[in-house]
NUDREN-453850 format. One line per 2 residues: number of its first residue (from 1); their letters; for each residue x negated, y negated, z of N, C-alpha, C, O, CB. Coordinates in steps of 0.1 Angstrom, whole numbers, plus 5000, padded with zeros to 4 digits. Last residue first. Glycine has a CB too. Example, Ala and Ser with C-alpha at 12.3 -4.5 7.8 and 13.67 -1.06 7.14 Angstrom:
2
2> sa> 4872 5022 5071 4863 5011 5071 4871 5000 5079 4866 4989 5080 4859 5006 5057 | 4868 5057 5078 4877 5045 5078 4868 5033 5078 4858 5033 5085 4887 5045 5090
END
This chain:
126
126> xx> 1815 5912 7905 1808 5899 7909 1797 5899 7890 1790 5889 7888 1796 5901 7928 | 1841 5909 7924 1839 5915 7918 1822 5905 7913 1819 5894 7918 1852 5917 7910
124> xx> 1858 5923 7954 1847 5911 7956 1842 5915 7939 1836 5926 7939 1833 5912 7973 | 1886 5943 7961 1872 5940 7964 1863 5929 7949 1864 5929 7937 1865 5959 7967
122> xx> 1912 5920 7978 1907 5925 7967 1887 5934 7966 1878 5928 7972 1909 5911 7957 | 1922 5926 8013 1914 5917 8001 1910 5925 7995 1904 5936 7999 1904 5906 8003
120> xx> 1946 5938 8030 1934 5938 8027 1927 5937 8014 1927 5947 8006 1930 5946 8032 | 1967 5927 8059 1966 5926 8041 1950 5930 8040 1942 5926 8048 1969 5906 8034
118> xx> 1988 5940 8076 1975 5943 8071 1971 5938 8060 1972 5945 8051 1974 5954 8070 | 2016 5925 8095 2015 5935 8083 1995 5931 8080 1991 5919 8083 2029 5929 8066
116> xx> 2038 5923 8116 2031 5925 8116 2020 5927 8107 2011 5932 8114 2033 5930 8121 | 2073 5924 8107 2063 5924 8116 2050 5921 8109 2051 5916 8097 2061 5937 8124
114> xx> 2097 5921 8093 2089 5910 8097 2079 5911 8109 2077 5902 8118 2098 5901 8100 | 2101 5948 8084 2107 5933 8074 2095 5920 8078 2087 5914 8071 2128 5926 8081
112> xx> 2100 5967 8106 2095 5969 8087 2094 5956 8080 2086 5954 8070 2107 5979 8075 | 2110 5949 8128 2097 5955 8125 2093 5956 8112 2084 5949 8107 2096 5967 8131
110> xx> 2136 5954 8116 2130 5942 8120 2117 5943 8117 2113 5940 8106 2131 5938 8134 | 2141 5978 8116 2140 5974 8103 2134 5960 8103 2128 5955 8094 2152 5974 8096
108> xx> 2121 5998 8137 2134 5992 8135 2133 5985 8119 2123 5988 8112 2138 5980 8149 | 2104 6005 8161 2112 6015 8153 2125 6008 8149 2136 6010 8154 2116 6028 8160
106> xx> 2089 5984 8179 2082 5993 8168 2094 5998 8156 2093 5995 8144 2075 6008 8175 | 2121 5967 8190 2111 5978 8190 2102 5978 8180 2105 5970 8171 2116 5989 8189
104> xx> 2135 5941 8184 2144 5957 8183 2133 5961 8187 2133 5950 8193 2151 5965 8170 | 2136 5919 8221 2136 5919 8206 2138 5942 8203 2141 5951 8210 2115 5909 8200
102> xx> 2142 5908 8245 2130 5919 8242 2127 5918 8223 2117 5916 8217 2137 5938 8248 | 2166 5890 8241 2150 5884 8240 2138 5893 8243 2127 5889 8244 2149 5873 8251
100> xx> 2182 5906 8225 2181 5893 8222 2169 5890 8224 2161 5888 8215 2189 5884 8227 | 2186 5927 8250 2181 5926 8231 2178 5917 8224 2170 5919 8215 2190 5929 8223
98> xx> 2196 5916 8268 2185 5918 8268 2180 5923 8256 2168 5921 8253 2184 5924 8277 | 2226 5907 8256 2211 5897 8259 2197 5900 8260 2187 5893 8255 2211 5892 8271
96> xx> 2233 5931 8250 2232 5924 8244 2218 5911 8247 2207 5908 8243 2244 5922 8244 | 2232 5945 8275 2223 5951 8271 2226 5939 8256 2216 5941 8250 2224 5969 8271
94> xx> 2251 5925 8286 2239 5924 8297 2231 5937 8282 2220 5933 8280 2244 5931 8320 | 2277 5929 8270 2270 5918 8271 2257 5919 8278 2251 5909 8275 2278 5910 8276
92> xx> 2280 5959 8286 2277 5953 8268 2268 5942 8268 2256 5942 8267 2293 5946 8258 | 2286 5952 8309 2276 5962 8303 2270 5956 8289 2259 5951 8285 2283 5976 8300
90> xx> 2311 5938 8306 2297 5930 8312 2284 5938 8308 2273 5933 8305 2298 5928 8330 | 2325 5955 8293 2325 5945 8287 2314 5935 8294 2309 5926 8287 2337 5940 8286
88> xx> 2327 5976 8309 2322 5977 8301 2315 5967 8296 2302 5967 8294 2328 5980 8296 | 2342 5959 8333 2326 5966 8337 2318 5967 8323 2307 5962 8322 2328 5983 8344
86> xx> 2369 5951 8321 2357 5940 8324 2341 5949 8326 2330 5945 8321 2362 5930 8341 | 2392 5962 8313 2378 5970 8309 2365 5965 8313 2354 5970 8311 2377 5972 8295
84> xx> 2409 5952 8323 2412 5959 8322 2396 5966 8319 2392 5976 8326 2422 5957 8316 | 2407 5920 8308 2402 5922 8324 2402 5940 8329 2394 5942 8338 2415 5913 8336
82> xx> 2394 5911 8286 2406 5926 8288 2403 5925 8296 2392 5930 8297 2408 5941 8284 | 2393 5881 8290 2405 5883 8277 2407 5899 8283 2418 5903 8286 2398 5881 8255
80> xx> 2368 5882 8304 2382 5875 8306 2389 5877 8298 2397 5867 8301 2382 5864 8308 | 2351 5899 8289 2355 5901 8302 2366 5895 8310 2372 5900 8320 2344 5900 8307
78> xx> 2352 5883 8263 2359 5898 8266 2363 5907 8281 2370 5916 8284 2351 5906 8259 | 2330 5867 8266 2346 5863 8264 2356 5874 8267 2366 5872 8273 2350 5858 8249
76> xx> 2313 5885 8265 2313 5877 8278 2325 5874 8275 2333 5879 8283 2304 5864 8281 | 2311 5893 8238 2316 5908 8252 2314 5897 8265 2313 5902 8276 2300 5927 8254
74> xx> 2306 5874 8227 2316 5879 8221 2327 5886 8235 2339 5886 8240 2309 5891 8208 | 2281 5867 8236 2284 5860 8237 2302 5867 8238 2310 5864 8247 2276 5850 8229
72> xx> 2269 5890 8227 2265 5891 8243 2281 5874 8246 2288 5873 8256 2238 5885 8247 | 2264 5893 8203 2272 5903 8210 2275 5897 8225 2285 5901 8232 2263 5916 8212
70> xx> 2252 5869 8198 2263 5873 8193 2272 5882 8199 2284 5880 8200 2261 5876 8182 | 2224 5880 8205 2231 5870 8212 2245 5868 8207 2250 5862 8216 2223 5858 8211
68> xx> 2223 5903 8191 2219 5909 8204 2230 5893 8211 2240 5894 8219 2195 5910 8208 | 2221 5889 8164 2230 5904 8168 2231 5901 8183 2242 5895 8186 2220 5922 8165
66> xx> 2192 5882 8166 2207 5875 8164 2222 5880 8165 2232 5873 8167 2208 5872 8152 | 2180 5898 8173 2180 5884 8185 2194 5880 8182 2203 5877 8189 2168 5867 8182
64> xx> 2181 5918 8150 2185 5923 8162 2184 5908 8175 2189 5910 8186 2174 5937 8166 | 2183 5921 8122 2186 5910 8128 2188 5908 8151 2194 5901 8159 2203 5908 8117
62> xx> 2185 5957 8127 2182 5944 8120 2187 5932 8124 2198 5933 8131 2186 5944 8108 | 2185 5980 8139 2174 5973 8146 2174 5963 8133 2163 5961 8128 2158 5982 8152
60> xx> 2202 6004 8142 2189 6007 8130 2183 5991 8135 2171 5992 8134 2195 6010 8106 | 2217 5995 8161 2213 6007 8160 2205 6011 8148 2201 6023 8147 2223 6014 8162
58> xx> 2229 5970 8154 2217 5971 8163 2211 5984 8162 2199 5985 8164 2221 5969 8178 | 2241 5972 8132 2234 5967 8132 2221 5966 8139 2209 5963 8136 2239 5962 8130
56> xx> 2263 5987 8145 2256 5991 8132 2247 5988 8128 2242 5996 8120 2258 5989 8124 | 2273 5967 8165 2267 5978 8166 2260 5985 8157 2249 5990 8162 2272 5985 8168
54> xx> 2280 5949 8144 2272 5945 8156 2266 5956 8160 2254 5956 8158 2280 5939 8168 | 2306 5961 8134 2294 5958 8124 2281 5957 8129 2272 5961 8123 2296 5946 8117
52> xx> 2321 5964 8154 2319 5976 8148 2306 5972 8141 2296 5979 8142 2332 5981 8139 | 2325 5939 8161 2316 5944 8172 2315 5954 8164 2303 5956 8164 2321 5946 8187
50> xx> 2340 5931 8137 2327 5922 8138 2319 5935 8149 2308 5939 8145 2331 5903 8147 | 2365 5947 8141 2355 5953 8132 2340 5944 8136 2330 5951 8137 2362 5951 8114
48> xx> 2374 5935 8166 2367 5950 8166 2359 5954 8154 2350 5961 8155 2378 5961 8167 | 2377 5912 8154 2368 5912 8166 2362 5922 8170 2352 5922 8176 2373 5909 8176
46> xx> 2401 5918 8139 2391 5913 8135 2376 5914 8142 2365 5916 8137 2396 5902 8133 | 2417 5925 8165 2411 5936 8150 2401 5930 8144 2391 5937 8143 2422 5939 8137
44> xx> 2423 5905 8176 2419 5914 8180 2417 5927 8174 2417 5938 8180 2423 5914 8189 | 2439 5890 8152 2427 5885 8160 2418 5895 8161 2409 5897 8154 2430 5880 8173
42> xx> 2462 5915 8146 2452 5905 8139 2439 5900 8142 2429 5904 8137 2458 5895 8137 | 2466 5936 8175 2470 5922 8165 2458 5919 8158 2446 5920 8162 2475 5907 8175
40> xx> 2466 5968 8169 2463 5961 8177 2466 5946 8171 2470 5946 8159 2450 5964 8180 | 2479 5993 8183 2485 5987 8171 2479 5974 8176 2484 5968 8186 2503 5988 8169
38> xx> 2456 6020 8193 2472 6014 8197 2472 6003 8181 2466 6005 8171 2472 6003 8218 | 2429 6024 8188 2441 6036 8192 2457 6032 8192 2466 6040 8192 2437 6041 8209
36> xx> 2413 6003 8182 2421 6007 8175 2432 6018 8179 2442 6019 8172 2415 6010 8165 | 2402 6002 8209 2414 5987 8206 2424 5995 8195 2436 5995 8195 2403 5968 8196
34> xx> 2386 6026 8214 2401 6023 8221 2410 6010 8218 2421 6008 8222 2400 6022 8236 | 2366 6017 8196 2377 6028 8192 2388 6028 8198 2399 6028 8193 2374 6042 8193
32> xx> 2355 5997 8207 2361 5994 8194 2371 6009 8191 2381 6010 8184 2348 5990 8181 | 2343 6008 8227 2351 6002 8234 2358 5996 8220 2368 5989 8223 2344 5994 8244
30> xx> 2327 6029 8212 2337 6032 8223 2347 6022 8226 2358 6026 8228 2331 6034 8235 | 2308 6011 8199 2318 6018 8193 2329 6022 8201 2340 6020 8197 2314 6028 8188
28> xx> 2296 6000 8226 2308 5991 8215 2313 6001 8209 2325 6002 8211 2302 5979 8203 | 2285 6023 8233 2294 6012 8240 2301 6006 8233 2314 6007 8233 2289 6003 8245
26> xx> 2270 6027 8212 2280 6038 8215 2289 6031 8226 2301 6034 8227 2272 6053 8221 | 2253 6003 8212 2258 6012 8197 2268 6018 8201 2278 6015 8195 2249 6024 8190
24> xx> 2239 6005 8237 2246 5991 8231 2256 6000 8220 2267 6002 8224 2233 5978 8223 | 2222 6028 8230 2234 6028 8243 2244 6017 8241 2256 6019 8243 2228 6026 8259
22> xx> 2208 6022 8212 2215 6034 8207 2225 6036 8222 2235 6044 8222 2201 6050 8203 | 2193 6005 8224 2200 5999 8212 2210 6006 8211 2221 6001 8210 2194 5998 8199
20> xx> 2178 6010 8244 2188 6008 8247 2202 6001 8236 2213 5996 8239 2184 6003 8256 | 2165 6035 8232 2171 6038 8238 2182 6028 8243 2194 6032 8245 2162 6044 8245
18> xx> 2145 6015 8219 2153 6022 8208 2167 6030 8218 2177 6032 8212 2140 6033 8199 | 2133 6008 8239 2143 5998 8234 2151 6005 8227 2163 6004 8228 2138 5987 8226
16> xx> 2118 6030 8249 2128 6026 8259 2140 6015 8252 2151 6013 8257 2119 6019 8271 | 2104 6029 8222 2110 6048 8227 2125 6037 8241 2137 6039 8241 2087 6065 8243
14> xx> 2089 6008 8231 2095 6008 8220 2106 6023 8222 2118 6020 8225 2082 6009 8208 | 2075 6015 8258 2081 6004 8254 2096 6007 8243 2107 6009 8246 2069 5995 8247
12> xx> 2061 6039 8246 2074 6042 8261 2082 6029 8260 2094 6029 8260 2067 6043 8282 | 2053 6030 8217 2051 6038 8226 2060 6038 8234 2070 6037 8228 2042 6036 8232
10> xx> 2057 5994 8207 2057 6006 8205 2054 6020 8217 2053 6015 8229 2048 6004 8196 | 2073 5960 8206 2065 5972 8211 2066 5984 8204 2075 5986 8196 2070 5974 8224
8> xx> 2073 5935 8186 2073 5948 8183 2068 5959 8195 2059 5967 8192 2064 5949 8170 | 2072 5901 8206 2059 5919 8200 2072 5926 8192 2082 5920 8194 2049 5935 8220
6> xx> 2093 5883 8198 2082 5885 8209 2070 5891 8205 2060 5885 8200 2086 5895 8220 | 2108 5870 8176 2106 5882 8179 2093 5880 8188 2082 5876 8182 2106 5892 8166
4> xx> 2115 5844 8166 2127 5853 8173 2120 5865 8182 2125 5869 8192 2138 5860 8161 | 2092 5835 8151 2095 5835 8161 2104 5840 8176 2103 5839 8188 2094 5830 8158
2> xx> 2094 5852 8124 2089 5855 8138 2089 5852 8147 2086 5859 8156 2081 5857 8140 | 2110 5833 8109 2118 5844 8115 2109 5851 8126 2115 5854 8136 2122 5855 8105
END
C-alpha cells in the first residue's frame, strides 16, 4: 500500500492538501444534493450515493489514490452525461486527480494506517 502514497506532507504542504480534500468534499456534496432535489432515476442515484461516499472518504483522507482516481474517473463521465453543470464536474474531477497522485497529507487516516512509523527495539537484556 505505500506505494500509492508519495510522502505524507506536513506543514503548509499538508494544511494545503487537507484544504483541498475539504473543497473536493463540499463539491461533490453540492453537486449530490442537487441530483437528489428532483426525482432522480435509479442509475443516477446510485452514482450520487457512490460520490456521497467518495467524499466521506476523502475528507477524513482514507484510501485517498483510490478515492481520488475513482472520483476523477466518475466526474469525467459526468461532464458529458450533465452538460449542464460540466465546470463543476471538471473541477471535481481535476481536484480528484490531483489527490490521487499528491496523496491525503500528514492529517489523515492514510497517514495513521500507512505511514511512516518508529519502531524502537527492546532494551538489550543481558
Amino acid at each position: 500500500m505505500r506505494r500509492l502514497y508519495s510522502t505524507f506532507a506536513g506543514g503548509w504542504p499538508g494544511i494545503g492538501l487537507i484544504l483541498i480534500r475539504l473543497g473536493a468534499g463540499v463539491a461533490i456534496m453540492n453537486s449530490v444534493g442537487s441530483v437528489f432535489l428532483g426525482n432522480p432515476p435509479v442509475p443516477e442515484a446510485i452514482v450520487a450515493i457512490l460520490l456521497a461516499a467518495a467524499a466521506l472518504l476523502l475528507g477524513v483522507g482514507f484510501c485517498t489514490p483510490i478515492v481520488g482516481t475513482l472520483l476523477a474517473l466518475i466526474e469525467s463521465c459526468s461532464v458529458f452525461m450533465r452538460p449542464s453543470a460540466w465546470l463543476l464536474h471538471l473541477l471535481i474531477a481535476i481536484f480528484g486527480s490531483a489527490l490521487a497522485m499528491l496523496g491525503p497529507g500528514l492529517w489523515s487516516i492514510d497517514a495513521r494506517l500507512f505511514g511512516w512509523k518508529r519502531i524502537e527495539p527492546l532494551p538489550h537484556k543481558s
